[in-house]
C-alpha positions as CSV (number, residue, x, y, z in Angstrom):
1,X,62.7,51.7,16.4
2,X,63.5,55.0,17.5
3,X,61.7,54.3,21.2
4,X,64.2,51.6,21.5
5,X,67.0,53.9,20.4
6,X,66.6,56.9,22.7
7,X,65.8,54.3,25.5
8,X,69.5,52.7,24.9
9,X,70.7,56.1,24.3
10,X,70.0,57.1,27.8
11,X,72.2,56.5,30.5
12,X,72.2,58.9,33.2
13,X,74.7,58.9,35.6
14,X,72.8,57.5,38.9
15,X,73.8,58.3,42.2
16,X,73.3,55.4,45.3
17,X,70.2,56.4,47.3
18,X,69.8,55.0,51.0
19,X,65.8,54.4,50.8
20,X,65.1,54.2,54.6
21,X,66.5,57.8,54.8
22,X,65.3,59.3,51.2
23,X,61.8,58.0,52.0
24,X,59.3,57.8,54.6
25,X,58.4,54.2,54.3
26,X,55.3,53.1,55.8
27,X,54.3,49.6,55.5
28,X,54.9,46.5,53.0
29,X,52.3,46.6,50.4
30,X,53.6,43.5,48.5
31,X,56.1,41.4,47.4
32,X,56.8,39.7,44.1
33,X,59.5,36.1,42.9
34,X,62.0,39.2,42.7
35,X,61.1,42.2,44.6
36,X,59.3,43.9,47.4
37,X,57.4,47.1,47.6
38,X,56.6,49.9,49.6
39,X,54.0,52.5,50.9
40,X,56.3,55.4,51.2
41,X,55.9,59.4,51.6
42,X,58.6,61.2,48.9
43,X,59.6,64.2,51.5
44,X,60.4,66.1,48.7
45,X,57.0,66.7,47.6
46,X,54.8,64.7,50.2
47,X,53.8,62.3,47.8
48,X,52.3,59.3,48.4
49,X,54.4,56.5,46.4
50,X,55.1,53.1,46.0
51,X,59.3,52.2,46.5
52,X,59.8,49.0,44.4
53,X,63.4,47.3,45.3
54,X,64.6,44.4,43.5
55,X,66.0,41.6,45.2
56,X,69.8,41.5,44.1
57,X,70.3,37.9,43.8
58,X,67.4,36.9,41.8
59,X,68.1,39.4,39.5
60,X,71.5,38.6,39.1
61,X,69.5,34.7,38.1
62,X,67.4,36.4,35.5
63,X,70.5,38.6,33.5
64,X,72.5,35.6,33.2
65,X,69.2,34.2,31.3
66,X,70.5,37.4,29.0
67,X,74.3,37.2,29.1
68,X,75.6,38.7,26.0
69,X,71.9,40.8,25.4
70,X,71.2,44.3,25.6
71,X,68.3,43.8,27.8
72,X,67.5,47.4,29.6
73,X,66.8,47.4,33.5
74,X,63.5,47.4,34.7
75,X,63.9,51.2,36.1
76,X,64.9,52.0,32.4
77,X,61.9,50.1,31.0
78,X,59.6,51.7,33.1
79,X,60.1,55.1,33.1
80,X,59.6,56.0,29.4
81,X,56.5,54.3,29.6
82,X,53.4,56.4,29.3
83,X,50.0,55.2,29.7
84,X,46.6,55.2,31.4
85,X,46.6,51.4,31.7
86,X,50.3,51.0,32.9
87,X,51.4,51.9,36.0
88,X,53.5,55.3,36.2
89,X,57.3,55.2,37.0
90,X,58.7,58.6,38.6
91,X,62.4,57.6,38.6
92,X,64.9,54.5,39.6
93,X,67.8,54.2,40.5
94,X,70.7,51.9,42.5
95,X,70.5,51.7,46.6
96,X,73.3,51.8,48.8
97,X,73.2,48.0,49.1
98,X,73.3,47.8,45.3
99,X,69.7,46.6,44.5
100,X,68.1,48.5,41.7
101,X,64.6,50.8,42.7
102,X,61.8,52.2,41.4
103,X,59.7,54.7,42.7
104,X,55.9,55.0,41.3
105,X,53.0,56.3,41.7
106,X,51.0,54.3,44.3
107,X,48.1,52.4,43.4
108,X,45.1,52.8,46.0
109,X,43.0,49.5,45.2
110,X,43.3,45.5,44.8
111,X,45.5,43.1,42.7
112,X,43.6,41.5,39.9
113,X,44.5,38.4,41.6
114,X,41.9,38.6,44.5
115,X,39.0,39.6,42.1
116,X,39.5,36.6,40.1
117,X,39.4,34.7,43.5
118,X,36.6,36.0,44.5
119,X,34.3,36.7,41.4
120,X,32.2,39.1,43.9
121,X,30.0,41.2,42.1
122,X,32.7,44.1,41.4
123,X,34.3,41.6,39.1
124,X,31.1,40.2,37.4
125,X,29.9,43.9,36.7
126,X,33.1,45.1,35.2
127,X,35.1,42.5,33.9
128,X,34.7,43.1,30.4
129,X,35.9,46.8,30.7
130,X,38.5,45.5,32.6
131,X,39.8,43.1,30.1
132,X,39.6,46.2,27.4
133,X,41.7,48.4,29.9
134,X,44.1,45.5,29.9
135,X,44.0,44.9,26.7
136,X,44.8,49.0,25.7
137,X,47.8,48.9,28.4
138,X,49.3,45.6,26.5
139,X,48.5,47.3,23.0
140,X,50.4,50.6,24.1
141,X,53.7,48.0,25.1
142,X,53.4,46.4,21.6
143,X,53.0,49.4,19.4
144,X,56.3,50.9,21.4
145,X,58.1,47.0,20.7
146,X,57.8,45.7,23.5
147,X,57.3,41.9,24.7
148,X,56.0,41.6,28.3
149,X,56.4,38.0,28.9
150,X,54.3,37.8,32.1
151,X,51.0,39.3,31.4
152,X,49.3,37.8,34.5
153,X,46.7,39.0,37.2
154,X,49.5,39.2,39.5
155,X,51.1,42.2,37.5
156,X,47.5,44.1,37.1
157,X,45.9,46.2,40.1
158,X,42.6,48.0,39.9
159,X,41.9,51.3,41.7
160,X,39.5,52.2,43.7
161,X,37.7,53.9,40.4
162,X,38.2,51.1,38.5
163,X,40.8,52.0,36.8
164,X,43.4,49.0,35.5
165,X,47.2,49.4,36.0
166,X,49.7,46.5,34.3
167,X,52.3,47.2,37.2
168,X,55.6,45.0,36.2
169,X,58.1,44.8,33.7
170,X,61.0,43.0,35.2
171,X,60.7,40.3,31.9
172,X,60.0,42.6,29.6
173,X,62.3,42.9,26.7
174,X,62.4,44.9,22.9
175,X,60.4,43.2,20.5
176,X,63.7,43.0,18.5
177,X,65.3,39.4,16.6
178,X,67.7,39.2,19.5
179,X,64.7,38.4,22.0
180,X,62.3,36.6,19.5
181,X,65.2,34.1,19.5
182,X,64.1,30.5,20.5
183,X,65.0,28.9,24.1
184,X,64.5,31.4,27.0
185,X,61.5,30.3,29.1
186,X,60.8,33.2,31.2
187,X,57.4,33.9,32.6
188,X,54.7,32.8,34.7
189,X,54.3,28.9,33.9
190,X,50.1,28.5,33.8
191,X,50.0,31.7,31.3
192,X,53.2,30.9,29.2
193,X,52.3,30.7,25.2
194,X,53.3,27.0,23.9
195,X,55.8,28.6,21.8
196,X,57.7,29.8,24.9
197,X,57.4,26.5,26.2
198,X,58.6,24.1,23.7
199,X,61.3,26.9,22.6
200,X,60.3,28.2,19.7
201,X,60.7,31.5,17.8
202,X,58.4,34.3,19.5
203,X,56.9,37.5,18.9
204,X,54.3,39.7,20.5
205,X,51.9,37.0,19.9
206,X,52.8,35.3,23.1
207,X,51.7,38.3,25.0
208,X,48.1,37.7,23.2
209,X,48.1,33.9,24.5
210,X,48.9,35.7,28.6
211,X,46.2,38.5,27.6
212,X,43.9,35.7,26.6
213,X,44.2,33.5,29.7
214,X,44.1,36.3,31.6
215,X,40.5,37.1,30.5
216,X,39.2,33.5,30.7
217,X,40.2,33.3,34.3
218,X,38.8,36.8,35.3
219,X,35.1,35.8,33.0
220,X,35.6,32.2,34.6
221,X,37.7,31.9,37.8
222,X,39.5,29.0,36.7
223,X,42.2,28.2,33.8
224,X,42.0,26.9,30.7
225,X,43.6,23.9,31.5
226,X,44.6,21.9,35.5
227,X,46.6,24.9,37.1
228,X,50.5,23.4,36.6
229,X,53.5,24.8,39.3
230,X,56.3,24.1,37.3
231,X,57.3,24.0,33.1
232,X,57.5,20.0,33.4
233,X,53.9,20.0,34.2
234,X,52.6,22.5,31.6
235,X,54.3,20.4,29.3
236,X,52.0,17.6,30.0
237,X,48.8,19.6,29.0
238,X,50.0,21.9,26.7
239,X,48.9,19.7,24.0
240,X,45.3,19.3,25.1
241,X,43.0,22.0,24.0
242,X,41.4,24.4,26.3
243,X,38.7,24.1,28.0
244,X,35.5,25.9,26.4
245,X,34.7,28.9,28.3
246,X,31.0,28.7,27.8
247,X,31.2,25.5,29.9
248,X,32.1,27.4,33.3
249,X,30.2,30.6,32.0
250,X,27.1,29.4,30.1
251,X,25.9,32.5,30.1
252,X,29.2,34.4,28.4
253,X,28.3,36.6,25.7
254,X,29.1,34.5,22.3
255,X,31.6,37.4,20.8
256,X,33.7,37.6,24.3
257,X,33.9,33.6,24.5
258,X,35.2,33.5,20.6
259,X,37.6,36.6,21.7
260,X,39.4,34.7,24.3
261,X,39.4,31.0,22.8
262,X,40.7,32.6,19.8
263,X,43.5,34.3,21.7
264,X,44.1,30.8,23.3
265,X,44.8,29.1,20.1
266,X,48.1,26.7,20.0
267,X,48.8,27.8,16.9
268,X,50.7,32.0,16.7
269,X,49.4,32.3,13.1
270,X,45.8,31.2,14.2
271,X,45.4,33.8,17.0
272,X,44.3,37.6,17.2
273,X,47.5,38.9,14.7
274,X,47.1,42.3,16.8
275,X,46.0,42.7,20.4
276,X,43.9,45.5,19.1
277,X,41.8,43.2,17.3
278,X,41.0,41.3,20.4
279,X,40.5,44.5,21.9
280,X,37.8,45.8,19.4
281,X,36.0,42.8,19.6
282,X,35.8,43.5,23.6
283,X,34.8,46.9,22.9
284,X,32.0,46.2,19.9
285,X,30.7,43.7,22.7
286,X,30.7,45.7,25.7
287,X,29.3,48.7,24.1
288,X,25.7,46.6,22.3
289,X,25.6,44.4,25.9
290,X,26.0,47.9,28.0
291,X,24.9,50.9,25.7
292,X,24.7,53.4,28.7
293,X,28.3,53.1,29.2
């Protein structure tokens, strides 16, 4: 637990920035449920960055979800992490108006999101090392104890290079008892695990069941099961079994189709225990179906 420890021990004393003044910001590259981001120039160095600010009221919705917790801010989540496959923080801090920021590096390609849209022939040629690079980045969280909660296209980009980024962590929490405790549904509702849903005792495993539809959408364009808006209508389906993937991808390699319906099983204990195992099997398949590399 010492990640977790010298995370917590870390508190830096954090003066108010006014953004529009200690950045050059250039145009609105997106916006999340809880934020909205920036092209930006750091004057300080030139750099091309992405300003992240956090909208003050919806986050103020989501802590009292963690009243009494020790939940660390997204700023102090983000910048300890260290990884090829996650997005990289440079610093955070509070504006003038009181909304929490993050500065990081900025990303020059597409959301995941639009190449599952449009299955053009980027996605088809690449999806499997994308779901590996996905699959590294959650692997990384989970061996430093961390729960995402909202593994989703819409928090993965892809550079230009095809190179995959998981680029939010505004739900994620310490894999510790205090958040594997039964009853907070946070997430996105179409890739929440059924234990999250029904309000049961969690662990990493729930990230699995995200990472898991994740992949079937990027192999197959669709969802496992009818795309639902809202909990109440997940609820409805979440006791139906997924949809086969080799009935919207015929063609799917046999060892990437059992990868992902294994990942999407109901029960925790009869998923992938470590995302590293679904990862191998990614990786033992890519490598006999693409031996150049």
């Amino acid at each position: 637990m010492a990640f977790l420890k010298n995370l917590f021990n870390k508190k830096p004393k954090i003066d108010k920035v006014e953004i529009d003044k200690r950045f050059q910001l250039h145009s609105r590259v997106g916006q999340g449920s809880m934020s909205k981001v920036w092209k930006a120039t750091d004057p300080l160095n030139n750099d091309i960055v992405a300003v992240k600010v956090l909208d003050k009221a919806k986050l103020l919705r989501l802590q009292q979800r963690f009243v009494g917790m020790t939940k660390p801010t997204e700023g102090e989540v983000a910048s300890v992490l260290h990884h090829p496959n996650v997005v990289k923080t440079l610093s955070f801090g509070i504006t003038t108006n009181d909304e929490e920021y993050l500065v990081m590096e900025f990303i020059e390609g597409v959301g995941m999101s639009y190449l599952v849209e449009t299955q053009n022939e980027r996605m088809k040629e690449n999806c499997i090392w994308y779901c590996i690079q996905i699959g590294e980045g959650l692997n990384y969280l989970h061996l430093n104890e961390w729960i995402h909660r909202d593994l989703c296209p819409r928090n993965i980009v892809v550079s230009n290079d095809d190179v995959v980024k998981i680029i939010d962590f505004g739900l994620m929490v310490p894999s510790t008892p205090e958040f594997r405790k039964p009853g907070n549904r946070t997430g996105t509702a179409n890739y929440m695990a059924p234990e999250l849903i029904m309000r049961q005792p969690t662990d990493q495993r729930l990230d699995i069941f995200s990472y898991a539809v994740t992949c079937y959408e990027m192999y197959s364009g669709v969802l496992p099961w009818p795309a639902a808006d809202t909990l109440e209508s997940v609820l409805h389906h979440i006791n139906l079994p997924p949809e086969d993937i080799r009935k919207h991808v015929p063609d799917i390699d046999e060892q990437i189709a059992k990868a992902i319906m294994t990942g999407l099983e109901k029960n925790p204990d009869d998923r992938w225990r470590t995302v590293r195992r679904m990862v191998n099997e990614f990786r033992e398949a890519g490598d006999r179906l693409f031996p150049e590399g």
